[in-house]
C-alpha positions in Angstrom: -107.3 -151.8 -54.4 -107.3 -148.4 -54.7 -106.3 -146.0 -51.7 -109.2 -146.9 -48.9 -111.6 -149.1 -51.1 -111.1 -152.3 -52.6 -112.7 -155.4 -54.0 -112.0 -158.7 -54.8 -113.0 -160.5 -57.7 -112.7 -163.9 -59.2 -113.4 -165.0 -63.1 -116.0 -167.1 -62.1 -117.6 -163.9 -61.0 -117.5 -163.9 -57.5 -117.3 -160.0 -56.0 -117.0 -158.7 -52.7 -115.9 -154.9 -51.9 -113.7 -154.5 -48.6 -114.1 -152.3 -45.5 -111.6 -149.7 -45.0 -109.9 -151.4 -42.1 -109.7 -154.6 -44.4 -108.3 -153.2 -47.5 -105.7 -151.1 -45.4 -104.2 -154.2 -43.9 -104.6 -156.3 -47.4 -102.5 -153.5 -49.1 -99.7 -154.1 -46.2 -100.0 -157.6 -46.3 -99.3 -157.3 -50.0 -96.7 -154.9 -49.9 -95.0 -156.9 -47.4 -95.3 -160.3 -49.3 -94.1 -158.9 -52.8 -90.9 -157.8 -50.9 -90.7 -161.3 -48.9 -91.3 -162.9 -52.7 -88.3 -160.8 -54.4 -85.9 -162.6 -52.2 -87.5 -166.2 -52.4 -86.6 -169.0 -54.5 -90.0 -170.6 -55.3 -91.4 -173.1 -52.6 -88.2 -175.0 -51.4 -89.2 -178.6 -50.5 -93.0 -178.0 -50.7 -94.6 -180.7 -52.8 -98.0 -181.3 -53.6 -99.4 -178.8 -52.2 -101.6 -175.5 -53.0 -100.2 -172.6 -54.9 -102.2 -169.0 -55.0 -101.2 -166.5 -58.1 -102.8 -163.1 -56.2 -102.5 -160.4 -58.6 -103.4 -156.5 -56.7 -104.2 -153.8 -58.7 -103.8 -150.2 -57.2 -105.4 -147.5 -58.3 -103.3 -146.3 -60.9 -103.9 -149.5 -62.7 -100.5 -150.3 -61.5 -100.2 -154.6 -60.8 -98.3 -156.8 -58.5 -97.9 -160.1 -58.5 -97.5 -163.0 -55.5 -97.2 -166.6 -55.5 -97.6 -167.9 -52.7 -97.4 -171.8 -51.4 -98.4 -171.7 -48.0 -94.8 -171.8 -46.4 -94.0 -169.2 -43.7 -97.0 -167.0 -43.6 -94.8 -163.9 -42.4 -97.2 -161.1 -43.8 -100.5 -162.8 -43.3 -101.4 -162.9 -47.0 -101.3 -166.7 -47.3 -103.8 -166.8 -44.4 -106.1 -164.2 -46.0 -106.0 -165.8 -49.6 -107.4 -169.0 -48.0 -110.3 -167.6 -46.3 -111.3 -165.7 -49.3 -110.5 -169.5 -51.4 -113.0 -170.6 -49.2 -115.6 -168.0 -49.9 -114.9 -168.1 -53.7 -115.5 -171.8 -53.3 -119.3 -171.6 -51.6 -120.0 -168.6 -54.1 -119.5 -171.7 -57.0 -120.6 -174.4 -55.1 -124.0 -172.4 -54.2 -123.1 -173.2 -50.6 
């Protein structure tokens, strides 16, 4: 992300840029969950379920990190991550 433009990309080569609007909340969201994730010991009683490794990189080149596992979605992140799961997934799938 890098100040009011963004992108997101997958390895399986998926690519979509972000609006302004979109990339200004996805840089609070992510600001906001690496704070939440600082003070969180890893998913509590979650079991079986989905984990997402996000990684953001600003425009400096500058990377956090988030793992999230779908508990309390506080920041909105977890909620975001999904919908762009599912557009990652019909970008492989052809769909």
């Amino acid at each position: 992300m890098a100040g009011t433009s963004g992108e997101v990309t997958s390895a399986n080569g998926y690519s979509r840029k972000l609006s302004v609007d979109e990339t200004t909340k996805l840089q609070a969201m992510a600001t906001a969950a690496v704070k939440q994730k600082a003070a969180a010991n890893g998913p509590g009683d979650l079991r079986d379920g989905f984990q997402y490794d996000v990684t953001f990189t600003g425009a400096d080149g500058t990377k956090q990190s988030v793992v999230t596992h779908g508990e309390t979605d506080v920041t909105g992140i977890f909620s975001w991550v999904r919908t762009e799961c599912d557009k990652i997934w019909k970008f492989r799938t052809g769909s």
